[in-house]
C-alpha positions as CSV (number, residue, x, y, z in Angstrom):
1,X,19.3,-8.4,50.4
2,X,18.2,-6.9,47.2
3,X,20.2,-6.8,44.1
4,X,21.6,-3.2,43.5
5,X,22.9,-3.0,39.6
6,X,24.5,0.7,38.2
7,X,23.2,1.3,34.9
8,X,24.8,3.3,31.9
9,X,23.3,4.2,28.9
10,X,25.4,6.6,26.2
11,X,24.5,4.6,22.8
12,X,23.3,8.0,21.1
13,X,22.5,11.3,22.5
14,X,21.4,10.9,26.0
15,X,23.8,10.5,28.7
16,X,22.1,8.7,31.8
17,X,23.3,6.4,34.4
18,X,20.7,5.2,37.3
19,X,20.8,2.8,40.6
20,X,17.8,0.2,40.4
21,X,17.1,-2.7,43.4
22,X,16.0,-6.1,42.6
23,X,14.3,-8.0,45.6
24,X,14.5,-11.6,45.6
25,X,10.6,-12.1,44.3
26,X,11.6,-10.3,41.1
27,X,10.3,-6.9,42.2
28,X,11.9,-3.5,41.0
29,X,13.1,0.0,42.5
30,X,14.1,2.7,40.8
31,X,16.9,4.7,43.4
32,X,18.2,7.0,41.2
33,X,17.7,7.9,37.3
34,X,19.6,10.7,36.4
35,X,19.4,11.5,32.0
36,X,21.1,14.3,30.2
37,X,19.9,15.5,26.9
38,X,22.1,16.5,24.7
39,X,18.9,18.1,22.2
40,X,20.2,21.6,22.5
41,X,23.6,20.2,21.6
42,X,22.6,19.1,18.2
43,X,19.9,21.5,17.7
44,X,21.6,23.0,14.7
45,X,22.7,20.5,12.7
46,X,19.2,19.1,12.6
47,X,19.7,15.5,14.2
48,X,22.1,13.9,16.2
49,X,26.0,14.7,15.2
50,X,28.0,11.3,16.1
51,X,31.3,12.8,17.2
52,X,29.6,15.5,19.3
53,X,27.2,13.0,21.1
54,X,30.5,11.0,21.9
55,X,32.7,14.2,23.2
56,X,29.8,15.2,25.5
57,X,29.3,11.5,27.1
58,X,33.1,11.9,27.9
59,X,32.6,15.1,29.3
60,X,29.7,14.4,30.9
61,X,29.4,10.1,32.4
62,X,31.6,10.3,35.2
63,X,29.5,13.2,37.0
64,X,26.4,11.8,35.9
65,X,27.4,8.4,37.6
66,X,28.5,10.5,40.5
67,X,25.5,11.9,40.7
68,X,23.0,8.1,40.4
69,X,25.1,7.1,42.8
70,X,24.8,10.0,45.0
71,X,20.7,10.0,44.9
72,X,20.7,6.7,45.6
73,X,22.7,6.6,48.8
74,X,25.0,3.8,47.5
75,X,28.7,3.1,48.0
76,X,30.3,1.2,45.0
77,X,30.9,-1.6,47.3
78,X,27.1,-2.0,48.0
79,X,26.6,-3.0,44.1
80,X,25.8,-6.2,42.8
81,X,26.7,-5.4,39.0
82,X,27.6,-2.5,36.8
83,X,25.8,-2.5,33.4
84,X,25.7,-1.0,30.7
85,X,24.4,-0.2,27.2
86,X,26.7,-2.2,24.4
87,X,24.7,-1.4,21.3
88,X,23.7,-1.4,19.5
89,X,23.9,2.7,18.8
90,X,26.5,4.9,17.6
91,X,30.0,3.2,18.0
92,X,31.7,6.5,20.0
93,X,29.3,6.8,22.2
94,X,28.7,2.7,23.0
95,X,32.9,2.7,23.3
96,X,32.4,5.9,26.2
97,X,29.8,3.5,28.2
98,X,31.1,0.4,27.8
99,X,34.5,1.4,28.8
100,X,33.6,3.3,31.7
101,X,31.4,0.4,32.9
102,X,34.5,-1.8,32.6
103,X,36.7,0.4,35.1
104,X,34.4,0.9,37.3
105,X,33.6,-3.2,37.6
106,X,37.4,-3.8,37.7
107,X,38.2,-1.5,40.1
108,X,35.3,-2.9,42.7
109,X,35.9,-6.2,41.5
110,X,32.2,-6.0,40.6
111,X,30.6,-8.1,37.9
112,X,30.0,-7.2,34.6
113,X,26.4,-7.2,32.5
114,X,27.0,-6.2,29.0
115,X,23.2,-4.9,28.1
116,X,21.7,-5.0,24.8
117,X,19.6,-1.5,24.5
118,X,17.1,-3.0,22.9
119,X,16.6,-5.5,25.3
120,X,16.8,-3.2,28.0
121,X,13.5,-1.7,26.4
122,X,12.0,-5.1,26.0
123,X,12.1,-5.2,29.8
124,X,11.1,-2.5,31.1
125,X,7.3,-3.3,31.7
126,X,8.5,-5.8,34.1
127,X,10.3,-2.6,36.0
128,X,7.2,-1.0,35.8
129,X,4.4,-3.3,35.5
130,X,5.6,-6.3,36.9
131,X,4.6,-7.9,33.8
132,X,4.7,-11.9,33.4
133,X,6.0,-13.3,30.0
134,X,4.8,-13.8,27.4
135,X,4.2,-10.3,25.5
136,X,4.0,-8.7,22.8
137,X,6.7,-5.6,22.3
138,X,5.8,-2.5,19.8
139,X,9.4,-0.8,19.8
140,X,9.2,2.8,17.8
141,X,12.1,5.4,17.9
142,X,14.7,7.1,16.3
143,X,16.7,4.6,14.9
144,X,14.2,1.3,15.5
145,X,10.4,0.2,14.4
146,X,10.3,-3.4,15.5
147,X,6.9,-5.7,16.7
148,X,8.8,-8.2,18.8
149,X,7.5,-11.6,20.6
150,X,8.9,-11.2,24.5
151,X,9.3,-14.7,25.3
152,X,11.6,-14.5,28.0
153,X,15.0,-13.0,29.4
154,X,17.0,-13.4,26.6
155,X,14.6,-15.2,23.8
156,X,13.0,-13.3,21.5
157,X,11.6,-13.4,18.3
158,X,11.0,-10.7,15.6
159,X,7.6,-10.8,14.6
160,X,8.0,-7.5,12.4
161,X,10.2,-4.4,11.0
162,X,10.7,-1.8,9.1
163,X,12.1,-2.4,6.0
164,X,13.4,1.0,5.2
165,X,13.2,3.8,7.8
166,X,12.2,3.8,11.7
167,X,9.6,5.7,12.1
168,X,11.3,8.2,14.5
169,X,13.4,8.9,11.6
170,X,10.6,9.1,9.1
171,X,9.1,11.9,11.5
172,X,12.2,13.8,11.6
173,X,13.2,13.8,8.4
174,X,9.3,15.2,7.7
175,X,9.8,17.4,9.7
176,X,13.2,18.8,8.3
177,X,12.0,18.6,5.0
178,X,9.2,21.3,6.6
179,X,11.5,23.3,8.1
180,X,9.8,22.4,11.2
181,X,12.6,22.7,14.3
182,X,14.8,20.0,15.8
183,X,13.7,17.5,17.5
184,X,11.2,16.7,14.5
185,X,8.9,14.4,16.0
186,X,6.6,16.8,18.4
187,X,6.6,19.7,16.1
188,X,4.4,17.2,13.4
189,X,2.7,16.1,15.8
190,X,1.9,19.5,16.7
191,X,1.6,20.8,13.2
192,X,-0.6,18.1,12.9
193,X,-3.6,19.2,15.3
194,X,-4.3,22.0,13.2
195,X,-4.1,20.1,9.7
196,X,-6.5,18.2,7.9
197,X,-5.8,15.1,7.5
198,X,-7.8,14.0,4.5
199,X,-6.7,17.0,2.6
200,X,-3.7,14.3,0.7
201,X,-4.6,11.1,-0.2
202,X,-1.0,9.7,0.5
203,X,-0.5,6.2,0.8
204,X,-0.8,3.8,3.5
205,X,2.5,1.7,3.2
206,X,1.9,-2.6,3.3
207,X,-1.5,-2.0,4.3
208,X,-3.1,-5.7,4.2
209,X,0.3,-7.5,3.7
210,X,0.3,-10.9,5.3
211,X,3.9,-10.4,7.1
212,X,4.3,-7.7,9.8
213,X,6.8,-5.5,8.5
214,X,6.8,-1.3,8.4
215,X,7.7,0.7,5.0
216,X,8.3,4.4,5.5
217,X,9.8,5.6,2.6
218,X,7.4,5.8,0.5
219,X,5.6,7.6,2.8
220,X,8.1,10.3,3.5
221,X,8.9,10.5,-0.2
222,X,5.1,11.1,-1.4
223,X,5.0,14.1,1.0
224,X,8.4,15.7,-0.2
225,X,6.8,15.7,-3.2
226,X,3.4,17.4,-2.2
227,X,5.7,19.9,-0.4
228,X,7.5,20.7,-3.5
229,X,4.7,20.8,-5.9
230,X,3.2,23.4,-3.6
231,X,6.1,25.9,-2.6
232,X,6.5,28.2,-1.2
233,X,4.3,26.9,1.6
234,X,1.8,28.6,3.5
235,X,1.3,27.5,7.3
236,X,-2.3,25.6,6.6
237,X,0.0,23.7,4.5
238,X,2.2,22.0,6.7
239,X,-0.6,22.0,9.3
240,X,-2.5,19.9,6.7
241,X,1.2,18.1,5.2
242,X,1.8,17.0,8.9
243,X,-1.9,15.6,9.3
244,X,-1.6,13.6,6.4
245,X,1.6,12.0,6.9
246,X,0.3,11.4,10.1
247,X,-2.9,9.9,9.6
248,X,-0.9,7.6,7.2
249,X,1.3,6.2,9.7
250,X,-1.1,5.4,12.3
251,X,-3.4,3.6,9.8
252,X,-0.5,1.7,8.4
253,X,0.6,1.3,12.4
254,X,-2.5,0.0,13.0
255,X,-2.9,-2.4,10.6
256,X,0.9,-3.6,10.9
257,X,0.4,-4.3,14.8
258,X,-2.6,-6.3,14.1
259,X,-0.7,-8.5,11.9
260,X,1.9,-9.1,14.8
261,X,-0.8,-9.1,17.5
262,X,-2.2,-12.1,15.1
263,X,1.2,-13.4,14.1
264,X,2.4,-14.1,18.3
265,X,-1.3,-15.3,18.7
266,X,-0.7,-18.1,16.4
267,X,2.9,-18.8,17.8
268,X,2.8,-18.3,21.4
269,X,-0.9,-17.7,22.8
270,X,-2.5,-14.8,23.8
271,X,-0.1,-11.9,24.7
272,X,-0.4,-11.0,28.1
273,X,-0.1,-7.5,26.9
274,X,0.5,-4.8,23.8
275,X,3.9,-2.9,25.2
276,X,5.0,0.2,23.5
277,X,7.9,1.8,24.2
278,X,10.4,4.1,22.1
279,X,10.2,7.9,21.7
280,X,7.2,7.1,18.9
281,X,5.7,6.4,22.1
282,X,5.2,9.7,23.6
283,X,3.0,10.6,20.3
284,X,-0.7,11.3,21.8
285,X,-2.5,10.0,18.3
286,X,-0.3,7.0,18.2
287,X,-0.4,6.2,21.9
288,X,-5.0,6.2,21.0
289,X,-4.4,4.0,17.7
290,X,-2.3,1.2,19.6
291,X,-4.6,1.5,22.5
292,X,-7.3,0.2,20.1
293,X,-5.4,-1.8,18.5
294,X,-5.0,-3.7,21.8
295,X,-8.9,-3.4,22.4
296,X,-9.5,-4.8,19.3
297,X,-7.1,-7.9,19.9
298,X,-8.4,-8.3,23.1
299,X,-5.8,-7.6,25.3
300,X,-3.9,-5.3,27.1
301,X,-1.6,-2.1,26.2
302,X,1.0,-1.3,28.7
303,X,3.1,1.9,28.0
304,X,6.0,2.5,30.6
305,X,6.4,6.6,31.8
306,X,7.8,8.4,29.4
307,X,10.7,9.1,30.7
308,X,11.3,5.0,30.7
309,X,10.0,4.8,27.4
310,X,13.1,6.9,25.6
311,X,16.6,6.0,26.6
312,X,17.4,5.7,30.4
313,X,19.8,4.1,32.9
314,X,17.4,2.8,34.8
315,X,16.3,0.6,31.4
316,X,20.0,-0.4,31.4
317,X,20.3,-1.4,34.7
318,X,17.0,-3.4,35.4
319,X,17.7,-5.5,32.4
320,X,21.3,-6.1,34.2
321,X,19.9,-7.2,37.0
322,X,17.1,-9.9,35.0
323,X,20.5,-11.1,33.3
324,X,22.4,-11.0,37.2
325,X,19.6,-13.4,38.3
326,X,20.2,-16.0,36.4
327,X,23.6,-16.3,36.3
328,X,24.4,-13.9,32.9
329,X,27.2,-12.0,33.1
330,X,29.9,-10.7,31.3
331,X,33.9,-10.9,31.0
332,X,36.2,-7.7,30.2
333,X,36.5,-8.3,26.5
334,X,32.9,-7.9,25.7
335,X,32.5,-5.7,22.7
336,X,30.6,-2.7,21.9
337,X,28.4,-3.1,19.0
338,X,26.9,-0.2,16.5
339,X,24.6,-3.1,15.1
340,X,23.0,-5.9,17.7
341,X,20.5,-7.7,17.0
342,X,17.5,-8.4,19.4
343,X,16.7,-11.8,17.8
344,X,19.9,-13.4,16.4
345,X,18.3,-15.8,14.1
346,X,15.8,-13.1,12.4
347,X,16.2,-12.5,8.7
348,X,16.5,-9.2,7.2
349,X,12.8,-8.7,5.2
350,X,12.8,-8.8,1.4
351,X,13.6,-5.5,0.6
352,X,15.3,-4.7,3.5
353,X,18.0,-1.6,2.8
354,X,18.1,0.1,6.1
355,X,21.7,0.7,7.3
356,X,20.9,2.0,10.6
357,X,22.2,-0.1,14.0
358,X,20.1,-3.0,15.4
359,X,17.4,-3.5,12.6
């Protein structure tokens, strides 16, 4: 009999629950995925508003898990474990999932996994790839910008971060300063194909550094003040703005991932694959810089769908049942977590002043 797990996922602004089957030879199912965006939600404010995100996971979880439930053709009775998503993330909207995980697992007498997000994208290739350890993880999103050794369920080690902001973030807030719309990310990258790249010589942040760590500020700061010395802009302008930043960041991306590439080399062997996953992901320029980044280290890059690669239940619940397999579960009192850390015995970089959950 296969393992059946219900995942939840509500740490920032996507409210998602999904059914996933585990056979006995490790293999994965996805029966049900069901995400709600909450974009339109936030639109207006220009990035995610915490209290609203956690109002509409209340409004929203219990039909959402209705519905997962529903396309999978499962009975709560049928499932194994009930995960979910306990950070890190933003505290209201952890509490929502976590809590409504709990009552559910108490009231089918069903066992509880208590799912680190950023685990649950470290995973994920072996979901969709079937992917053997050891490999190399290049997590980029909102809120994280991590090169991470996956060693194996549960052990992991921290090869690189940022030291400042994730690059999602760095993107967005780009794109704000632009008055490019909400969500930031695609409109650069859009802006972008029209711009020329070379037309700002703006930096390329710890380019040749012996560590693996990310530094975005600088970045962002040197194009805020391009924008500034050149207002009001014209629309070539933030074409070419756009194109600039973004050359930057894949250079620097490039260069930072073959330090880590080199870094896990030296400490573990050869990766048995590059694996990027985080909304950074779904950027066409960076998904062609890692891809020869990986040529270049002689390996593989593996990029989950996209609709894996950004936050999803099914994420949550395959990582539940890795942790259900071997024994890992959870009692009632687990916590939720704004900040969790992937690898528990990783230093913050010299630096380091980022405040946001996980880092």
């Amino acid at each position: 009999m296969p393992m059946l797990v219900l995942g939840i996922e509500t740490t920032c602004d996507e409210t998602a629950a999904a059914v996933v089957a585990r056979g006995n030879d490790g293999s994965g199912r996805i029966l049900s995925n069901i995400v709600h965006s909450q974009t339109a939600e936030h639109a207006r404010f220009g990035g995610v508003v915490p209290e609203i995100a956690a109002r509409a996971h209340v409004d929203l979880l219990d039909g959402i898990v209705a519905r997962a439930m529903q396309e999978a053709g499962v009975g709560f009775a049928q499932l194994s474990a009930v995960a979910a998503a306990a950070g890190p993330g933003l505290i209201g909207g952890v509490i929502v999932g976590l809590t409504t995980a709990k009552a559910i697992a108490m009231v089918h007498d069903t066992p509880l996994v208590a799912v680190n997000h950023l685990e649950a994208h470290a995973l994920t290739p072996r979901l969709t790839d079937a992917l053997d350890f050891p490999y190399c993880l290049f997590l980029a999103s909102g809120g994280h910008t991590q090169i991470v050794a996956v060693v194996g369920v549960g052990e992991y080690v921290r090869l690189g971060t940022t030291v400042d902001d994730a690059m999602g973030e760095a993107f967005d807030k780009v794109a704000k300063m632009l008055s490019l719309p909400y969500p930031g990310g695609p409109e650069v990258e859009r802006s972008a194909a029209g711009g020329d790249p070379k037309r700002f010589a703006f930096p390329r942040p710890m380019l040749g550094r012996p560590d693996a760590n990310f530094s975005l500020s600088g970045l962002k700061t040197a194009v805020r003040n391009e924008a500034s010395r050149m207002m009001p802009l014209e629309p070539q302008d933030i074409c070419d703005l756009c194109a600039g930043f973004q050359a930057a960041v894949l250079e620097a991306t490039a260069d930072r991932l073959s330090v880590g590439l080199r870094l896990f080399h030296e400490r573990f062997g050869p990766p048995r694959a590059l694996v990027a996953a985080g909304g950074v992901a779904a950027n066409h320029a960076i998904r062609d810089a890692l891809q020869d980044v990986a040529a270049k280290a002689g390996t593989t890059l593996i990029m989950p769908p996209p609709a894996l690669c950004t936050d999803n239940g099914a994420m949550i619940a395959w990582a539940g049942a890795e942790r259900m397999a071997l024994g890992l579960i959870d009692t009632m009192d687990a916590p939720p977590r704004a900040r969790w850390l992937l690898d528990a015995t990783a230093a913050a970089p010299a630096g380091f002043a980022n405040t946001r959950a996980g880092f």
